[in-house]
N, C-alpha and C positions, 0 to 999 in steps of 0.2 A: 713729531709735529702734530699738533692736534688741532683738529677739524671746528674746534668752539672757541669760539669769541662773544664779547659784550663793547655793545657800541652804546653812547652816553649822551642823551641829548634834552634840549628843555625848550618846550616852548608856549607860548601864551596865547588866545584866541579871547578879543575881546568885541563883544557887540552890544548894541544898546536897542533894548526892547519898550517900546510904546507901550507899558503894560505896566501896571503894577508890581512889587517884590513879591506879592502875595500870589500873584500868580504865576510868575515866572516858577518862583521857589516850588511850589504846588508840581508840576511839571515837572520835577525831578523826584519829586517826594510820593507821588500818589502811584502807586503802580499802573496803573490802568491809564491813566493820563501818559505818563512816562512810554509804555508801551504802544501810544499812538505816534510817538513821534520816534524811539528809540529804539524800538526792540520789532517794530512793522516788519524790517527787512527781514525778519527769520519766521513771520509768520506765528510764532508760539510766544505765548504772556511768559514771563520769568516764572522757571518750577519755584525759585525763591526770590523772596522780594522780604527781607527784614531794613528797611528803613530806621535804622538806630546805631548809636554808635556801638561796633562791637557786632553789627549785623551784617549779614552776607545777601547777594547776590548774586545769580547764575543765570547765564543767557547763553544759549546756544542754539546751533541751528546749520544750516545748510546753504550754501552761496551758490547765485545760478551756475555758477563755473562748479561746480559739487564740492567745494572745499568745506570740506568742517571749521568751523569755532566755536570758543568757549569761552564768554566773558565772564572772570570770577572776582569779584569783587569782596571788600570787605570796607563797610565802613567805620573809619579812625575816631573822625568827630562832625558833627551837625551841630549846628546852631542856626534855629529856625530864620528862613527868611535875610542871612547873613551869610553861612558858609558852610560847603559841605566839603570834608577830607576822606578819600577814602585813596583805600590801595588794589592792585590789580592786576592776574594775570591773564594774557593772552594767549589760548591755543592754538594752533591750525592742523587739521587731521592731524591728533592727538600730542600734538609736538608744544612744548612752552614755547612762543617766539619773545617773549619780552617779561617783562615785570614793573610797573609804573605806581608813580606815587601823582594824586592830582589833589586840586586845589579849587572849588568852585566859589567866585564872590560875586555877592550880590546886595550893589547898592542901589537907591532911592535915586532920583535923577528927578531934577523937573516935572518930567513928562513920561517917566516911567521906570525902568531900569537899566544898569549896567551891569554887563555879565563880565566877569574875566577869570578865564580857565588858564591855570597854570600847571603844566606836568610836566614831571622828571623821569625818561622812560631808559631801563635797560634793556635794550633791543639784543637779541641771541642768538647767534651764531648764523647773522647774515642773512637770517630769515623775516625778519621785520628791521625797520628803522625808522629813524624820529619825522624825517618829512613827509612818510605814508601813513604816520601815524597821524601829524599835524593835518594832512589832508583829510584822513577821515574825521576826523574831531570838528574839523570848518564844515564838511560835508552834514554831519549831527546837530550843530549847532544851527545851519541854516536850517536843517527839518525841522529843530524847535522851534525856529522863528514862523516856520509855516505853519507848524502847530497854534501858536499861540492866534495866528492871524483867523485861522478856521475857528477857532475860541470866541473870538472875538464876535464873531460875525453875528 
């Protein structure tokens, strides 16, 4: 009997931002904007940030409970101000816990934008799963909302 499994799950996170697409989008694109609202918790800027399709991403860092991770990304495809594809694994002290494929859309709305994240995560061997994931992902999603709000101001 073997100790490793993959659990399957998808879920969606959609919110609507009083803001323009220009800058919602901007906020995922720009590293240093991106890193005030996404990458704060670990205290360190991404050692890489390529913004392009075909480009990587690496965040890690240390959780007050001392756990390690390691966000490694790779982006699939960008289309500015429309949608971002990129794919992604999850460490924790040094361990894979998952492997995800995600989906960022961003439309034009009256009065500013609509964001809708859609990801497909393979959670591993019991070590992560798709509602902790969906929880941190609503948890990010509102820091960007507060992000933009401090933008704003």
């Amino acid at each position: 009997m073997s100790d490793h499994s993959v659990a399957h799950g998808t879920f969606v996170v959609e919110r609507d931002f009083p803001h323009p697409v220009s800058k919602v989008f901007a906020a995922w694109a720009d590293p240093k904007k991106k890193h005030s609202w996404f990458g704060a918790a670990t205290g360190n800027p991404p050692p890489v940030f390529e913004f392009r399709p075909g480009g990587r991403e690496l965040l890690s860092g240390e959780m007050p409970n001392g756990q390690t991770h390691r966000f490694d990304v790779t982006y699939e495809d960008i289309v500015p101000e429309n949608r971002i594809i990129y794919s992604y694994d999850m460490h924790m002290n040094g361990r894979k816990i998952s492997v995800s494929l995600a989906a960022i859309e961003f439309t034009p709305t009256g009065s500013g934008t609509h964001l809708r994240l859609t990801e497909y995560g393979l959670y591993l061997d019991g070590l992560d799963n798709m509602e902790q994931r969906r929880h941190g992902t609503i948890h990010l999603i509102d820091q960007l909302g507060g992000y933009l709000e401090r933008e704003a101001r």
